[in-house]
N, C-alpha and C positions, 0 to 999 in steps of 0.2 A: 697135796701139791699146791690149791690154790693160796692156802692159808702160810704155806712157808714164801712162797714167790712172793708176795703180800707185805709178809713180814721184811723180807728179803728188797723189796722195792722200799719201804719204809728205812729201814737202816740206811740204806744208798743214798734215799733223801737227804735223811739229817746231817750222815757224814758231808755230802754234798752241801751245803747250808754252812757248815760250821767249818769247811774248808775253804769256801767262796766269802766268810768274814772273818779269819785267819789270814787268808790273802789280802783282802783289800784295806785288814787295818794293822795287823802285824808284818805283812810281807811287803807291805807298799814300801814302808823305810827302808829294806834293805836287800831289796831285788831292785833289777832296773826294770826297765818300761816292757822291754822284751821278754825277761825274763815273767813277770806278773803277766802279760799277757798270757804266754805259754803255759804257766798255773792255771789262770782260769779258762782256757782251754780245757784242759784236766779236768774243771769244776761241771761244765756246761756238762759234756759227753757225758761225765756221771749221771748227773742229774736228767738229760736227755735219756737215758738207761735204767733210769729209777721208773723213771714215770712209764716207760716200753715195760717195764715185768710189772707194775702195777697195771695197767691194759692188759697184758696176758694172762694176768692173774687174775680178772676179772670178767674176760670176755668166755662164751661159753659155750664157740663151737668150733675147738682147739682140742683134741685128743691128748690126755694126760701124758703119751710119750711126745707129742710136741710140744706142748708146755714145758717136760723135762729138759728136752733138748735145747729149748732157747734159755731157758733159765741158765743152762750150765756154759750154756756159749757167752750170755750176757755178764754172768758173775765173772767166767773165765778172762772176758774181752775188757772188762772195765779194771781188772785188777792188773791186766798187764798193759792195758792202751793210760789209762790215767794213773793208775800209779806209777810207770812209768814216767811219764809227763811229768806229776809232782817232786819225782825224785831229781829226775833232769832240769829242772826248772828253778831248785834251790840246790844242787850241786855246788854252789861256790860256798853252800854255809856248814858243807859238812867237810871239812880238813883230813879228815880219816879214810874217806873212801872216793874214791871218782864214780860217776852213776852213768856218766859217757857211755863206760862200756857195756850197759843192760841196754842202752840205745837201741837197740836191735828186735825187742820185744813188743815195743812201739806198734809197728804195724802190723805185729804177727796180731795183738791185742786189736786192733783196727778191724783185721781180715775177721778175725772170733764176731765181732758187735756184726759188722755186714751180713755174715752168715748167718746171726739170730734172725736176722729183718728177712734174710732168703727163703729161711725155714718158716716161718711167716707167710711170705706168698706164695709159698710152695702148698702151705697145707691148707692155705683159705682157696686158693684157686684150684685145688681137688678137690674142696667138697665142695665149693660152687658146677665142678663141672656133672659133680651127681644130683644138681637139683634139677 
């Protein structure tokens, strides 16, 4: 589990990396100021959530089904709170589909990220209370 979380925080980086210089050198021409903000938005939170499962994946007194559980909340939460964002955010440059209406996914993906961080103080603050 530590070794996929790991991997799994490293992919998140890079795509995080090469989406935040995507934005700011191919999206700056043809988004506006609002919209590039709201991209990188999308970029940070990734990348805030790369580096949370690269800490969980490394810290080592986190019970492997907690580990699991945030893993699955974090991959969950970042692929529906940012990728949504990314999609919402360059919606004017896809003519084929409106991304408006997955709008909705947004904060369900938000509520996912909070709840890894809950699962988090939920399981350090039980095994603190058994020391």
């Amino acid at each position: 589990m530590n070794k996929k979380t790991i991997i799994t925080a490293a992919i998140l980086g890079m795509i995080a990396i090469i989406l935040g210089a995507f934005g700011a050198h191919a999206l700056k021409k043809v988004l506006s100021i609002e919209q590039l903000a709201t991209f990188e938005t999308g970029v940070r939170y990734q990348m805030y959530h790369a580096l949370f499962l690269l800490f969980i994946g490394l810290i080592p007194d986190l019970t492997s089904k907690a580990k699991n559980n945030i893993y699955n909340l974090v991959l969950s939460g970042v692929v529906l709170f940012s990728g949504s964002i990314y999609l919402l955010a360059t919606n004017e440059l896809t003519p084929f589909f409106d991304f408006k209406i997955i709008g909705f996914v947004t904060p369900i993906g938000g509520f996912l990220l909070i709840s890894a961080w809950a699962v988090l103080l939920y399981n350090i603050t039980k095994k603190s209370d058994k020391n």
